[in-house]
C-alpha atoms as one frame of an Amber mdcrd trajectory, in Angstrom:
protein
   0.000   0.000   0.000   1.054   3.420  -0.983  -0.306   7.290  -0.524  -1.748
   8.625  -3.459   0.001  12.403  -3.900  -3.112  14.459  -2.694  -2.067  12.066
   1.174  -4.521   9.387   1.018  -4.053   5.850   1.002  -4.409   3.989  -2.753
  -5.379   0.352  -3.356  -2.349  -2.386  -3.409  -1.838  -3.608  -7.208  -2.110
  -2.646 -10.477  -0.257  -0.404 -13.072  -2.288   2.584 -11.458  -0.981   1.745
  -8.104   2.575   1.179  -9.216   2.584   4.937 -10.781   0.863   6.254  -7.488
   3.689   4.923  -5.817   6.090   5.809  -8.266   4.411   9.906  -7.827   4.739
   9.352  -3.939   8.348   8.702  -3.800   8.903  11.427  -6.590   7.567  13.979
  -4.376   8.320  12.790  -0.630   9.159  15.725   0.915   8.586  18.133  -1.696
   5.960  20.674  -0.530   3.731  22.138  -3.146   2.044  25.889  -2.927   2.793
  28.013  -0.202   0.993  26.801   2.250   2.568  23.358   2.466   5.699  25.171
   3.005   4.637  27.970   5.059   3.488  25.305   7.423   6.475  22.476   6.613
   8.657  25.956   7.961   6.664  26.228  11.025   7.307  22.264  11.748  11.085
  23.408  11.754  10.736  26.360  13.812   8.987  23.897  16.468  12.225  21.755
  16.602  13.861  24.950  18.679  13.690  26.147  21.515  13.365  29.736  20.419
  12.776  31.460  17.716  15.885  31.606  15.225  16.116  31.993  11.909  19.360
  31.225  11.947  18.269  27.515  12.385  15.729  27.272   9.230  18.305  29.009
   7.490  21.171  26.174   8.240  18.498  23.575   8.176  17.273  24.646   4.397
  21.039  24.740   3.298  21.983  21.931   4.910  19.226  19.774   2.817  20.838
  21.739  -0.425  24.109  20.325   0.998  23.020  16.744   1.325  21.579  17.295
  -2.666  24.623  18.604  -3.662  26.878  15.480  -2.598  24.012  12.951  -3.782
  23.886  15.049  -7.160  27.914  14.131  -7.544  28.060  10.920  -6.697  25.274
  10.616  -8.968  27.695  12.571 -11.984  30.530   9.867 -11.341  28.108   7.346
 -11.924  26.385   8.737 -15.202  30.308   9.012 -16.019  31.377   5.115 -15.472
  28.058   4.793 -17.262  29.275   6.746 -20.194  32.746   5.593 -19.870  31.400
   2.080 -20.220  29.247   2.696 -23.072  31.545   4.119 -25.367  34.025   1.371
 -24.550  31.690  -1.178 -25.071  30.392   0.465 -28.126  34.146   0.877 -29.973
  34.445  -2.825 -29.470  31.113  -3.428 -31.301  31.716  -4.229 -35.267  30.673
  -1.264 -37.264  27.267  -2.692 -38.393  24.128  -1.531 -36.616  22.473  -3.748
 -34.517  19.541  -4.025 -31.862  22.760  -4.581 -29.314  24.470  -1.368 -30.679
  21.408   0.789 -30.585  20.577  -0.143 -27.040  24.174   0.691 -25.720  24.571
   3.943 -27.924  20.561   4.643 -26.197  22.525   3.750 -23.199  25.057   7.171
 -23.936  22.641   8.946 -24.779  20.001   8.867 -21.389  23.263   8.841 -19.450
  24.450  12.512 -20.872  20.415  13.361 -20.422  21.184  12.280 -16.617  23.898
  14.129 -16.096  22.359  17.079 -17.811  19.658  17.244 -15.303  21.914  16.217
 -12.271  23.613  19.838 -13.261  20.772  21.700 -12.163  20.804  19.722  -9.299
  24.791  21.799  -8.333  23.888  24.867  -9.293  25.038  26.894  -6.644  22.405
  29.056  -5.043  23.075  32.132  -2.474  21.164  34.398  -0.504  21.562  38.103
  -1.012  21.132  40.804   1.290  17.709  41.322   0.225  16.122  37.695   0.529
  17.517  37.912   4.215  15.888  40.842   5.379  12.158  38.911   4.761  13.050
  35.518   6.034   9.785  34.074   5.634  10.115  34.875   1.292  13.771  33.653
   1.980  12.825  30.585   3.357   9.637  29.317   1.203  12.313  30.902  -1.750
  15.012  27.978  -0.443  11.819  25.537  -0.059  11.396  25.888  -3.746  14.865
  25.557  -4.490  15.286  22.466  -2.541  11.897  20.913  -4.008  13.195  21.488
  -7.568  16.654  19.942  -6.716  15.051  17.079  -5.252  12.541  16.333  -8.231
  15.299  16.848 -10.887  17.741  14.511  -8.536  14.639  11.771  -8.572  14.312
  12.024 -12.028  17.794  12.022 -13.156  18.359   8.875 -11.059  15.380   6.827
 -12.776  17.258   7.918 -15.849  20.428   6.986 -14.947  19.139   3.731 -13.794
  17.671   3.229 -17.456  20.705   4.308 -18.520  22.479   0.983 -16.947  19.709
  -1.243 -17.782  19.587  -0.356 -21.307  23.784  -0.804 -20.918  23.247  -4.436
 -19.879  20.662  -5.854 -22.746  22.457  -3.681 -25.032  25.827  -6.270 -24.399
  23.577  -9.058 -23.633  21.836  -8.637 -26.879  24.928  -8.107 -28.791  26.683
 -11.344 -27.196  23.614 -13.628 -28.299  23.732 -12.485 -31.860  27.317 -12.957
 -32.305
């Protein structure tokens, strides 16, 4: 059983229930509309003892910072993934085949994942006038780290297709020749 992304609870089984699951862990933790983050900031807030925002500010950033390291671990793998595909490709005979297509497919979603897993770095900092309203600064991160989380998600399924397409690319080449 999974949560559908409105909060409720979906039925067990099913393509439908596989993509609401699928949605869920796309967006766990990633607060839509202001509200969800005005009141996601609040929940922080409560975790002091007094009111600081110093702490949401560290607390936001450090989220970014636990992004950032995922996003380039993430860029060494799309790399090896790369790294392998070309390889694996240049060793290939020069005729097209389903094998061939699947690896070079392979290079291709790979670059696509580290494309997105880019936007995932880009370095973000807060000016002078984002800190004097902390409450726009904050919901401002909270949309920052929502996007960086989504495009991280996403470039992970891809990179994952990236490997599998890898494998039955070689697989598929070994059986034919």
């Amino acid at each position: 059983m999974g949560f559908t992304a409105s909060g409720g609870e979906e039925q067990a089984g099913g393509p439908v229930a596989a993509f609401g699951n699928l949605f869920s862990w796309l967006f766990e933790g990633v607060y839509r509309g202001d509200e969800d983050g005005a009141r996601h900031l609040e929940a922080i807030r409560a975790l002091q003892p007094q009111r600081d925002d110093a702490f949401e500010h560290a607390y936001l950033y450090s989220c970014l910072s636990v992004l950032d390291t995922k996003a380039q671990a993430l860029l060494s793998y799309d790399g090896i993934l790369m790294a392998a595909s070309s390889i694996t490709l240049s060793m290939f005979s020069r005729d097209i085949t389903a094998g061939s297509v699947l690896v070079f497919s392979s290079l291709a979603v790979s670059g696509i994942s580290s494309a997105l897993c880019l936007s995932v770095v880009w370095v973000h900092w807060t000016d002078t006038g984002e800190l004097e309203n902390s409450d726009d600064l904050f919901l401002k991160l909270l949309h920052v780290r929502n996007r960086r989380t989504l495009s991280y998600r996403i470039s992970w399924i891809i990179a994952q297709l990236a490997a599998i397409l890898l494998l039955f690319g070689v697989v598929l080449e070994r059986r034919v020749a």
